[in-house]
Each structure stands twice: as C-alpha cells, then as structure tokens.
MARLUMSE-45863 format. One record per residue: residue in three letters; residue number from 0; x negated, y negated, z of N, C-alpha, C in turn. Coordinates in nm, 3 decimals, decimal comma, padded with zeros to 5 digits, always signed. Layout:
N
+--------+-----+---------+---------+---------+---------+---------+---------+---------+---------+---------+
! residu ! num !    n_px !    n_py !    n_pz !   ca_px !   ca_py !   ca_pz !    c_px !    c_py !    c_pz !
+--------+-----+---------+---------+---------+---------+---------+---------+---------+---------+---------+
!    ALA ! NUM !       X !       Y !       Z !       X !       Y !       Z !       X !       Y !       Z !
...
+--------+-----+---------+---------+---------+---------+---------+---------+---------+---------+---------+
This chain:
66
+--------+-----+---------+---------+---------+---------+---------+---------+---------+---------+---------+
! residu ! num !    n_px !    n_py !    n_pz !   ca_px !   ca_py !   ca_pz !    c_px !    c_py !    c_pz !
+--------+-----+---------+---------+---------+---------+---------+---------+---------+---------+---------+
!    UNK !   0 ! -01,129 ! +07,572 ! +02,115 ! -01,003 ! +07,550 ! +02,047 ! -01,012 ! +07,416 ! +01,972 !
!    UNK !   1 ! -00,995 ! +07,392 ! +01,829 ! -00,946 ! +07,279 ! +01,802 ! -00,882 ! +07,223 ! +01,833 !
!    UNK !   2 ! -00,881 ! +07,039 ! +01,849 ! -00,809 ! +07,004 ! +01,869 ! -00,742 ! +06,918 ! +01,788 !
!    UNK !   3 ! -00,829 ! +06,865 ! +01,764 ! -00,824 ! +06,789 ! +01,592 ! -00,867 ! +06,843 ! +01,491 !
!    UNK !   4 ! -00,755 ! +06,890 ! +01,418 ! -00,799 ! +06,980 ! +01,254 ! -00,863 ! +06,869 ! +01,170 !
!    UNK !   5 ! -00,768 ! +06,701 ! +01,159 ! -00,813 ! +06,640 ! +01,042 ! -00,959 ! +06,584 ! +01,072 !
!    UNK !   6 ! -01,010 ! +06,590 ! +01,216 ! -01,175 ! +06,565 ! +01,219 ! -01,211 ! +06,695 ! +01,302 !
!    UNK !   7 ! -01,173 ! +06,780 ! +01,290 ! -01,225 ! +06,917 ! +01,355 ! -01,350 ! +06,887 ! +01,513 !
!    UNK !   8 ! -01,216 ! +06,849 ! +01,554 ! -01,271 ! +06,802 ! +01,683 ! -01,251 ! +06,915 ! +01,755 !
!    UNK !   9 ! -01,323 ! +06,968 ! +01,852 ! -01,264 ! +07,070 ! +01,944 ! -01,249 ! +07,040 ! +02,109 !
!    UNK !  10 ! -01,212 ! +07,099 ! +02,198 ! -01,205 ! +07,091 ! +02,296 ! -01,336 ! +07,057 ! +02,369 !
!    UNK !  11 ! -01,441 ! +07,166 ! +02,360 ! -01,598 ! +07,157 ! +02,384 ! -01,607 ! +06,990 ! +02,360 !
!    UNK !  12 ! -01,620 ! +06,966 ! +02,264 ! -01,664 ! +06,845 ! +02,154 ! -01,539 ! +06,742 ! +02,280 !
!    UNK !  13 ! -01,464 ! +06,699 ! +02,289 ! -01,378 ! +06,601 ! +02,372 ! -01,483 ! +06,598 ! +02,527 !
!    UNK !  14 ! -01,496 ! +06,741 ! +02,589 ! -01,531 ! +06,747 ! +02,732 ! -01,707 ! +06,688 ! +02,733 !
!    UNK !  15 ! -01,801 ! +06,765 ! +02,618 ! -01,905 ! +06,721 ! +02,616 ! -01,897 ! +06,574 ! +02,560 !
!    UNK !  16 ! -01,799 ! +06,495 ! +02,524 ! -01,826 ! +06,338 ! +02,536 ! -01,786 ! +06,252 ! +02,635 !
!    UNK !  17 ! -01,706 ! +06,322 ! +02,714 ! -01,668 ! +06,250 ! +02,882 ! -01,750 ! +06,288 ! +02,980 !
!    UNK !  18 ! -01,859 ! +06,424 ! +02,988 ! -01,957 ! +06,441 ! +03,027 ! -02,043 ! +06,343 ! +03,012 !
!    UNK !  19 ! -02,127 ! +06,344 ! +02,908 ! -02,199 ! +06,256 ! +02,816 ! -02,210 ! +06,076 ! +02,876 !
!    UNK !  20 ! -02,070 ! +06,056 ! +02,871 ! -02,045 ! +05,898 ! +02,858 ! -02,027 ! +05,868 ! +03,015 !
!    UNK !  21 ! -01,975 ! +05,947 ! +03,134 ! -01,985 ! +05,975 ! +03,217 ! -02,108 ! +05,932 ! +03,320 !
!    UNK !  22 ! -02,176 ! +06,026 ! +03,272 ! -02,346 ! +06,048 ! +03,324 ! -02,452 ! +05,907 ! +03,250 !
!    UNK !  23 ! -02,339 ! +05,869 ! +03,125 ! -02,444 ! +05,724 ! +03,102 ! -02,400 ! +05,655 ! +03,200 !
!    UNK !  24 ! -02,281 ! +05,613 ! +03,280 ! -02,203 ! +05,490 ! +03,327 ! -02,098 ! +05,554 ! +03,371 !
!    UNK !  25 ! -02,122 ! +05,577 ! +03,514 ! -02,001 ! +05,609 ! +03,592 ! -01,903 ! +05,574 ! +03,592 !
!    UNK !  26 ! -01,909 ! +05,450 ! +03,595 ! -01,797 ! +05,344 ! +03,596 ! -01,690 ! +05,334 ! +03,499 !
!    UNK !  27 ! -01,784 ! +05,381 ! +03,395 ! -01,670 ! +05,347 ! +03,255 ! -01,538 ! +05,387 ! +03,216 !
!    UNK !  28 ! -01,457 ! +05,327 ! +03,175 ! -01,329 ! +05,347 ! +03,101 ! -01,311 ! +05,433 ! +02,996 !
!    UNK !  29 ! -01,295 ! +05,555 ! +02,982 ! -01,310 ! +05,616 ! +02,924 ! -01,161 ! +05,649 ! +02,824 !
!    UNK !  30 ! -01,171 ! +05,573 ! +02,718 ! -01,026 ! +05,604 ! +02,644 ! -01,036 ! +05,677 ! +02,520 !
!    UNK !  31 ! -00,912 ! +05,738 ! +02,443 ! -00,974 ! +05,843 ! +02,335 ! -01,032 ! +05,753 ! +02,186 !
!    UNK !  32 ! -01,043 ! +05,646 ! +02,199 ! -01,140 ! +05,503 ! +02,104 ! -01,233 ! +05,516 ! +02,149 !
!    UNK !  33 ! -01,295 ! +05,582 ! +02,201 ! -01,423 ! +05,594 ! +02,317 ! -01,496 ! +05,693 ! +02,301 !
!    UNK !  34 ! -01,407 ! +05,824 ! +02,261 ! -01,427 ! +05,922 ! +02,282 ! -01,454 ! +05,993 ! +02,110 !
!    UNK !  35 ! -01,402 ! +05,916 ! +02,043 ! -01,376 ! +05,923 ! +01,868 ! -01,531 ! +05,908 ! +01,866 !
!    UNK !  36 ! -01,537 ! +05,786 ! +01,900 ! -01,686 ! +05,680 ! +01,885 ! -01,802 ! +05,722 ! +01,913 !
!    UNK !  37 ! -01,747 ! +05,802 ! +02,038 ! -01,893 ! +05,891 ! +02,068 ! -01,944 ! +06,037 ! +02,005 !
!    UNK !  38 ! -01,837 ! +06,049 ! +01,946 ! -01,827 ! +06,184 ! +01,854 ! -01,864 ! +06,140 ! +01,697 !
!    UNK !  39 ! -01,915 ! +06,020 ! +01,654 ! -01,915 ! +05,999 ! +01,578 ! -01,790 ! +06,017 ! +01,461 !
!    UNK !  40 ! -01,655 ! +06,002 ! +01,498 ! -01,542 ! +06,026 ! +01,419 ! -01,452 ! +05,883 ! +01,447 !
!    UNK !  41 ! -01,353 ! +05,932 ! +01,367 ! -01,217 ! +05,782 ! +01,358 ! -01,096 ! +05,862 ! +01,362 !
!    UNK !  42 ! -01,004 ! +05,866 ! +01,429 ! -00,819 ! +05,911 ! +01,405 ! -00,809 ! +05,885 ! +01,340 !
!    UNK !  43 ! -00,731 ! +05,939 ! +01,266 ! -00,687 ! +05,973 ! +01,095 ! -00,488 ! +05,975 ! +01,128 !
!    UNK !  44 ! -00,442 ! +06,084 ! +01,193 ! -00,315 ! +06,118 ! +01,170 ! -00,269 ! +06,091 ! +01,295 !
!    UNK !  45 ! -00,274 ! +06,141 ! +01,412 ! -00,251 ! +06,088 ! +01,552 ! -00,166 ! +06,210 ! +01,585 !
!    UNK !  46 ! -00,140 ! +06,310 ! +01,494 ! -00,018 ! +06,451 ! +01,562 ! -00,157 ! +06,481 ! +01,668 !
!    UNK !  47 ! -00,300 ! +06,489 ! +01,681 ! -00,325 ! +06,577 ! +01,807 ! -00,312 ! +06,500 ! +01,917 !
!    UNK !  48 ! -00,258 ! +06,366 ! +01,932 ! -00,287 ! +06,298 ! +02,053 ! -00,237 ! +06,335 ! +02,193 !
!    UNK !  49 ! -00,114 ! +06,446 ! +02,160 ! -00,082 ! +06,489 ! +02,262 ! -00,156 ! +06,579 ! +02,337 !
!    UNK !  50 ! -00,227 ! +06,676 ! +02,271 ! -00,289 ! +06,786 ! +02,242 ! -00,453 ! +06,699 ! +02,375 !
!    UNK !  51 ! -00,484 ! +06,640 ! +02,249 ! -00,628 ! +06,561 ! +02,286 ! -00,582 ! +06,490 ! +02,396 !
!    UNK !  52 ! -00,491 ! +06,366 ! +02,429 ! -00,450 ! +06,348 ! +02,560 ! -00,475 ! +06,479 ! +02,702 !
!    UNK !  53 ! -00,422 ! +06,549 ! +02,671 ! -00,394 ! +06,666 ! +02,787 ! -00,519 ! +06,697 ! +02,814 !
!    UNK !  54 ! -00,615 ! +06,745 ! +02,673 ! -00,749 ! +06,798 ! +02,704 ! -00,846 ! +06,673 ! +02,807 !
!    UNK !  55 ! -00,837 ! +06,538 ! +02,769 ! -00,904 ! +06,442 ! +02,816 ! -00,869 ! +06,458 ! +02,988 !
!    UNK !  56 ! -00,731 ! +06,474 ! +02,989 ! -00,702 ! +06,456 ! +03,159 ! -00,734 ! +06,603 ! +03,241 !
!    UNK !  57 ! -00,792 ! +06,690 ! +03,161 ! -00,815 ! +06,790 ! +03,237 ! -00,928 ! +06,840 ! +03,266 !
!    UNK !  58 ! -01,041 ! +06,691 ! +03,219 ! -01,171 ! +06,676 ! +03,251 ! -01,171 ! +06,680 ! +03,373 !
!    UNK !  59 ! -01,259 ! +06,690 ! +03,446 ! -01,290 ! +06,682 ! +03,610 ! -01,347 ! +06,532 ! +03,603 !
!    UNK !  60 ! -01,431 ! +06,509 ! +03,527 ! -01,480 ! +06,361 ! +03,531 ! -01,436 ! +06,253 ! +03,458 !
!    UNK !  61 ! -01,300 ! +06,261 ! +03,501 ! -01,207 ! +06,118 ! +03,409 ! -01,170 ! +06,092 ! +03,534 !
!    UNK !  62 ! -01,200 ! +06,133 ! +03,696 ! -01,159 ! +06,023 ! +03,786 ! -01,294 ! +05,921 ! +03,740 !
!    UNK !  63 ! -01,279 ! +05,778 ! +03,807 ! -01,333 ! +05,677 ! +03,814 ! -01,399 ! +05,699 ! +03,953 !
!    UNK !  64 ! -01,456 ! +05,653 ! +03,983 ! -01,558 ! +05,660 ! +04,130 ! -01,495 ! +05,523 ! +04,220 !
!    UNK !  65 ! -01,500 ! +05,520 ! +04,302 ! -01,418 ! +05,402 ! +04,401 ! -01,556 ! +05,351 ! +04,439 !
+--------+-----+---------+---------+---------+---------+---------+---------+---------+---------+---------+
C-alpha cells in the first residue's frame, strides 16, 4: 500500500527501513527523519503522517531493547 503518494513511499519501503536500521543498531531512535533518510527521500506535504505514523508503530521492531 502506499503510503506516501508525493515520494511513493510504501508500506514495504517504511517496514524494510526499521528492519534495516534496526539490525544496524539496536538501540537506535528510530523517528520518521530517520526513516525518510534511509529511504533516500525528504517530506514534501506531511497529509501521510498520520497514515506513515500508524504504519511505523505497527512495526514489531520499534520497541527499544532495555
């Protein structure tokens, strides 16, 4: 599913960069400036943030490790 039309970001494309960034550095903070960056893209309009928000938190690996 897209999630972002104006950088045709998709869902896949969000999960395989919290995977990705994840497995570099457990630890990391993973915010959607993070997630642009690793996709090689920039926010443009900000209407998917709700959209892209939801998809980000329904990663399995956006807990942090204690």
């Amino acid at each position: 599913m897209i999630v972002c039309h104006c950088q045709n970001i998709s869902d896949r494309d969000i999960h395989a960069a919290i995977d990705w960034m994840r497995a570099a550095d457990a630890r990391t903070i993973i915010t959607p400036g993070r997630i642009y960056k690793a996709l090689g893209k920039k926010a443009d309009c900000g209407g998917c943030m709700p959209l892209f928000l939801s998809t980000v938190w329904s990663n399995s690996n956006m807990e942090v490790p204690v």
